[in-house]
C-alpha positions in Angstrom: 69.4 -16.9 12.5 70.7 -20.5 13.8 69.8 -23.8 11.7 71.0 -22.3 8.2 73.9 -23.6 6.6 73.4 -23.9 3.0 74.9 -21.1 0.2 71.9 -19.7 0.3 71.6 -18.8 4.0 71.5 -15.4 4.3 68.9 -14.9 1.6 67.0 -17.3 3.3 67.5 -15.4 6.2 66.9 -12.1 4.6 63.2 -13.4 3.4 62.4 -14.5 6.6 63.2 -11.0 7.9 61.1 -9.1 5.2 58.2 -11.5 6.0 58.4 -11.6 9.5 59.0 -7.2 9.7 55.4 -7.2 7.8 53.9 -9.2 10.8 53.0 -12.7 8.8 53.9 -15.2 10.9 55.2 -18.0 8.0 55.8 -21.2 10.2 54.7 -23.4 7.8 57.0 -21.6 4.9 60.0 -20.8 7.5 59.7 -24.7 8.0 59.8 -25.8 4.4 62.8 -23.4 4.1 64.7 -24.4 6.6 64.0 -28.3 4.8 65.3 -26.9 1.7 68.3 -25.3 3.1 69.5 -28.3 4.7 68.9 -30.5 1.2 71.0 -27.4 -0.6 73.7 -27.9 2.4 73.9 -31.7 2.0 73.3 -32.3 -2.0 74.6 -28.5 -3.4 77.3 -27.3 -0.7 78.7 -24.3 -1.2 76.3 -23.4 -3.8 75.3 -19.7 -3.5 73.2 -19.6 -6.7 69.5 -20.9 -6.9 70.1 -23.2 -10.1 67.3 -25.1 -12.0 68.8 -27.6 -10.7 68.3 -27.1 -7.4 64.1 -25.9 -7.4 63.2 -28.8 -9.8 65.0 -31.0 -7.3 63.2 -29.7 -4.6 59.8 -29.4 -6.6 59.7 -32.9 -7.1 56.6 -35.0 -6.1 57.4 -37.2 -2.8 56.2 -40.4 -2.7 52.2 -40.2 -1.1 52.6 -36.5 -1.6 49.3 -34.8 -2.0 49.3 -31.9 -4.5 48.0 -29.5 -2.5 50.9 -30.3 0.1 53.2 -29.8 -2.8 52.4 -27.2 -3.8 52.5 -25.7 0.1 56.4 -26.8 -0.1 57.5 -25.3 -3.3 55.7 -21.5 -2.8 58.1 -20.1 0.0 61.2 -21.7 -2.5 59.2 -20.1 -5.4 59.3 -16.7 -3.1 62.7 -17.2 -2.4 64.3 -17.1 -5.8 61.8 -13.8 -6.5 63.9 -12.2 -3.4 67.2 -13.2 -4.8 65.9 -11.5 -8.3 65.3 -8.8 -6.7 68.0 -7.7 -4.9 70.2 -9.0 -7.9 71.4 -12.2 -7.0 70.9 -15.4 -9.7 67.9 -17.7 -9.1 65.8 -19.7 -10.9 62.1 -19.2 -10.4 59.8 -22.4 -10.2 57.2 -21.4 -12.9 53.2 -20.8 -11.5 52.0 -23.7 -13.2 54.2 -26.0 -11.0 52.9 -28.5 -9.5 49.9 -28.2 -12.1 46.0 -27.8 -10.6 45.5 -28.4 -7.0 42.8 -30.7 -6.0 39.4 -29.1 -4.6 39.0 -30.8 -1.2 35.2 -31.9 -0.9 34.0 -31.3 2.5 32.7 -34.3 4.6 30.0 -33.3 6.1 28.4 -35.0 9.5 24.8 -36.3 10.6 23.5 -35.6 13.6 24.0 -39.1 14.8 27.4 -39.1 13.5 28.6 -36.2 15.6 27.0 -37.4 18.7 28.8 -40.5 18.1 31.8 -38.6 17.7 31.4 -36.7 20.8 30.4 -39.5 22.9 33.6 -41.3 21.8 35.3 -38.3 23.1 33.6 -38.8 26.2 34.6 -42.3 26.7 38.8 -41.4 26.1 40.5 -43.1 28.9 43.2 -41.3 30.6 47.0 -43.0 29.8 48.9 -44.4 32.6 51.6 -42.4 31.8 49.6 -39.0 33.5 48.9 -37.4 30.7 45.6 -35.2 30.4 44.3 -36.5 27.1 41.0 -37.3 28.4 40.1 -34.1 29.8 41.6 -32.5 26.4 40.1 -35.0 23.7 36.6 -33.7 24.4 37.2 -30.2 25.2 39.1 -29.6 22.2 36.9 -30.7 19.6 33.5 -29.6 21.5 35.4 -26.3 20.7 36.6 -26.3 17.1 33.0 -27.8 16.2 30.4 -25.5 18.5 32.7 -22.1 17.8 33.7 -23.2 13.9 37.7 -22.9 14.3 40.1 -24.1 12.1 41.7 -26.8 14.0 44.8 -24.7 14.4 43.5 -21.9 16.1 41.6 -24.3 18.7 45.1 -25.9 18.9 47.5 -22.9 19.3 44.9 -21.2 21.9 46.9 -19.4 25.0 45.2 -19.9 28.2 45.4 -16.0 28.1 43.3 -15.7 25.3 40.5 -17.6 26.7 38.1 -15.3 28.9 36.3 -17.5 30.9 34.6 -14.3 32.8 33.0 -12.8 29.7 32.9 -16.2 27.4 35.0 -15.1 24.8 38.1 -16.1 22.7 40.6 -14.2 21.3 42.0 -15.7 17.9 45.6 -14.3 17.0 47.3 -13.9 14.0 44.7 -16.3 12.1 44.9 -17.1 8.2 45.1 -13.8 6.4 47.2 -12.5 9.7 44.6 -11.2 11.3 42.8 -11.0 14.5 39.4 -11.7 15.7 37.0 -12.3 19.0 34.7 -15.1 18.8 32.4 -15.7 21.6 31.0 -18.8 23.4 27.0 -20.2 23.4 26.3 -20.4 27.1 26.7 -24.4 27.1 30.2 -24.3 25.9 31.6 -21.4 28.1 30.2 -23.8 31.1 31.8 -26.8 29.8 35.3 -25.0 29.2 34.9 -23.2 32.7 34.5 -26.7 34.1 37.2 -28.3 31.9 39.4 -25.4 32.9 39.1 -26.1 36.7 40.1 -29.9 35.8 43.5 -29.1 33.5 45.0 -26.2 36.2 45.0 -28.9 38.8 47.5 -30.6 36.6 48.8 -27.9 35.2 48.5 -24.7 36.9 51.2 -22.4 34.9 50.5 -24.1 31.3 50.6 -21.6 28.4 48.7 -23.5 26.7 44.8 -23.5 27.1 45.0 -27.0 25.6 48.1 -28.0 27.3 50.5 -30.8 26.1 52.9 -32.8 29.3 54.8 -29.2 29.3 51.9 -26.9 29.4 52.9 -26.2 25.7 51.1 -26.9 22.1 50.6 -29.9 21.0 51.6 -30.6 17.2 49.1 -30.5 14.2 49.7 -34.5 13.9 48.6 -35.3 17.7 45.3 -33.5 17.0 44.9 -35.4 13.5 46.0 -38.5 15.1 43.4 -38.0 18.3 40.2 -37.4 15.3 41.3 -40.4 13.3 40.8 -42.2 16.6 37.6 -41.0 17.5 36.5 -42.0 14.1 37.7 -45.5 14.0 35.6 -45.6 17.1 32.5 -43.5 16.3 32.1 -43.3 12.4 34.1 -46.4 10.8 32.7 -46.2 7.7 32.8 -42.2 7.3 35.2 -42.5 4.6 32.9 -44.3 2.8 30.2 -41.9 2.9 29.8 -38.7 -0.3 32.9 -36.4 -0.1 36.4 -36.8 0.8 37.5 -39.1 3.4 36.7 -36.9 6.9 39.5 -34.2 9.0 39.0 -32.4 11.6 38.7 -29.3 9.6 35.3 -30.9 8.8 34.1 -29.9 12.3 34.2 -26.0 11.5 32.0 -26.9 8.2 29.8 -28.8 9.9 29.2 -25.8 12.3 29.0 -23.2 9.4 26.4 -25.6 7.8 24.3 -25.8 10.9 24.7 -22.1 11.7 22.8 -21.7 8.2 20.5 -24.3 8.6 19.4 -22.6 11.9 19.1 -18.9 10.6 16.9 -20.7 7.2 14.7 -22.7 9.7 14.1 -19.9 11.6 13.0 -17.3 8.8 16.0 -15.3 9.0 17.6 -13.7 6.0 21.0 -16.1 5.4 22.1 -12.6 3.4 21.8 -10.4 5.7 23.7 -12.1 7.9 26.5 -13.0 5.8 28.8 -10.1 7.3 28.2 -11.5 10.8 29.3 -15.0 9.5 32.3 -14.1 7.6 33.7 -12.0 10.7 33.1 -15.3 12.9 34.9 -17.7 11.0 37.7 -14.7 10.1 37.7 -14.8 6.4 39.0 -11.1 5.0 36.8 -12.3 1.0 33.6 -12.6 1.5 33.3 -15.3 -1.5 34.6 -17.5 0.8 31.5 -17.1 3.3 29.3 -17.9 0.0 30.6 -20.9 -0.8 28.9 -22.4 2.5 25.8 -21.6 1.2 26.1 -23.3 -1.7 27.6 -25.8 0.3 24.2 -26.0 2.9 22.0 -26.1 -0.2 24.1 -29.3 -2.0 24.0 -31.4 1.5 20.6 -29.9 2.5 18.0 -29.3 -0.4 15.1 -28.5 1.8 16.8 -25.7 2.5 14.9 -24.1 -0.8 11.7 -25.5 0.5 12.4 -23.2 4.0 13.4 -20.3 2.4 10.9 -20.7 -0.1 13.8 -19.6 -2.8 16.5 -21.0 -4.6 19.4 -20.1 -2.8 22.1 -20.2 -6.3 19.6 -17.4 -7.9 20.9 -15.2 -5.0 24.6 -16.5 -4.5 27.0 -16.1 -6.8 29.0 -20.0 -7.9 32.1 -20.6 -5.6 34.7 -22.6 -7.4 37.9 -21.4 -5.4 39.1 -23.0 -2.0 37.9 -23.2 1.5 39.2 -20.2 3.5 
């Protein structure tokens, strides 16, 4: 494997391998690796051991860091130094309690006016006059994430062969918890993505991508951040403001999952009954994470309990764990 060139290379490399011969993908680890193997390289060279040293140097808060991010960066190093145990090489394991609790992200959730306003900012992006396509993509993009509830990486990493625009349908690949799912569109959206589809193959008829950067390729997790900050500035200034945690374009998928439930309760329909349906959609393998959206519908939307005519925590068990 190119790139490596630390001591510990070829245990890096024989991680990766075990991870990647049990079908996880590990990007985001493979890439915090490859960052720690080239701090080993410049600071530690020739240092084949994983010393304390070494992990509480690369455990360190950065400046800014959030904990959750931290925490992201020392696991796979964590992992690491378990593999070297195990096949009896010396390593020094970053103990679980490292970094210490990660912060619960509270989920900002839109009005009705503030989506609309969101979406008719989207509307409104101009195209660049260097040719790119970001104003046919802006609004296709996020109409997606929002109306089908993806994360924002699925939406982003979408192959223009996994979109069936004959039969309305998505196919999500290799999601969180590895695993695959179909998700299929409400009649407006497959329209809309038919017609943005005609509009993106004129400029780039042999993309890969279904929402193609200047090469047809992906575009990066910080384009897509950097494109929803903009649409706020424009749409929702003072969003950060509002109850929760200041807004990211993951909120689009709970807003959708909120609304989803908000429909079904208005409606008379049993929110448990369809609970299987719901976690299969937004491809979570617990189903405690599909509960926690209930409780989440109920704390933005009390007259949810007046609909239902019941209190909807007598029937769903507390959720005090992450977001799936």
């Amino acid at each position: 494997m190119s790139g490596l060139s630390s001591g510990l290379a070829t245990h890096i490399e024989s991680l990766l391998e075990v991870k990647h011969a049990i079908g996880l993908p590990y990007r985001t680890s493979e890439r915090h690796l490859r960052n720690f193997d080239a701090m080993c390289a410049k600071e530690y060279p020739g240092q084949s051991a994983l010393t304390r040293q070494m992990a509480i140097r690369w455990a360190a808060g950065r400046p800014g860091e959030h904990p959750n991010g931290q925490a992201r960066r020392i696991t796979p190093v964590r992992q690491l130094a378990k593999h070297m145990v195990g096949s009896g090489s010396d390593a020094y394991v970053i103990p679980p309690g490292v970094p210490g609790r990660q912060a619960r992200y509270c989920p900002h959730l839109y009005s009705h006016a503030q989506l609309r306003a969101i979406f008719d900012a989207a509307d409104h992006v101009t195209a660049t006059p260097w040719g790119g396509q970001r104003h046919v993509i802006i609004p296709a993009i996020f109409r997606t994430i929002y109306c089908l509830g993806l994360r924002p990486g699925e939406a982003r990493r979408l192959a223009r062969t996994d979109v069936d625009l004959a039969q309305g349908s998505i196919y999500i690949r290799e999601s969180k918890g590895h695993k695959d799912r179909r998700v299929f569109m409400s009649a407006d959206l497959h329209d809309y993505c038919r017609r943005y589809d005609a509009v993106i193959s004129v400029k780039h008829p042999q993309r890969v991508a279904f929402f193609p950067n200047h090469t047809g390729g992906f575009y990066s997790a910080s384009t897509i951040d950097c494109w929803f900050k903009e649409l706020l500035a424009a749409a929702v200034p003072d969003a950060a403001a509002g109850p929760g945690s200041p807004p990211r374009v993951y909120d689009l998928r709970h807003a959708h999952v909120v609304e989803t439930i908000n429909r079904w309760t208005r409606t008379g329909r049993d929110p448990e009954a369809l609970l299987a349906y719901l976690s299969m959609h937004l491809g979570h393998t617990n189903p405690e994470d599909t509960w926690y959206y209930f409780h989440l519908a109920a704390d933005f939307h009390p007259d949810l309990r007046i609909l239902a005519n019941t209190a909807i925590e007598s029937i769903l068990p507390e959720a005090c764990h992450g977001i799936g």
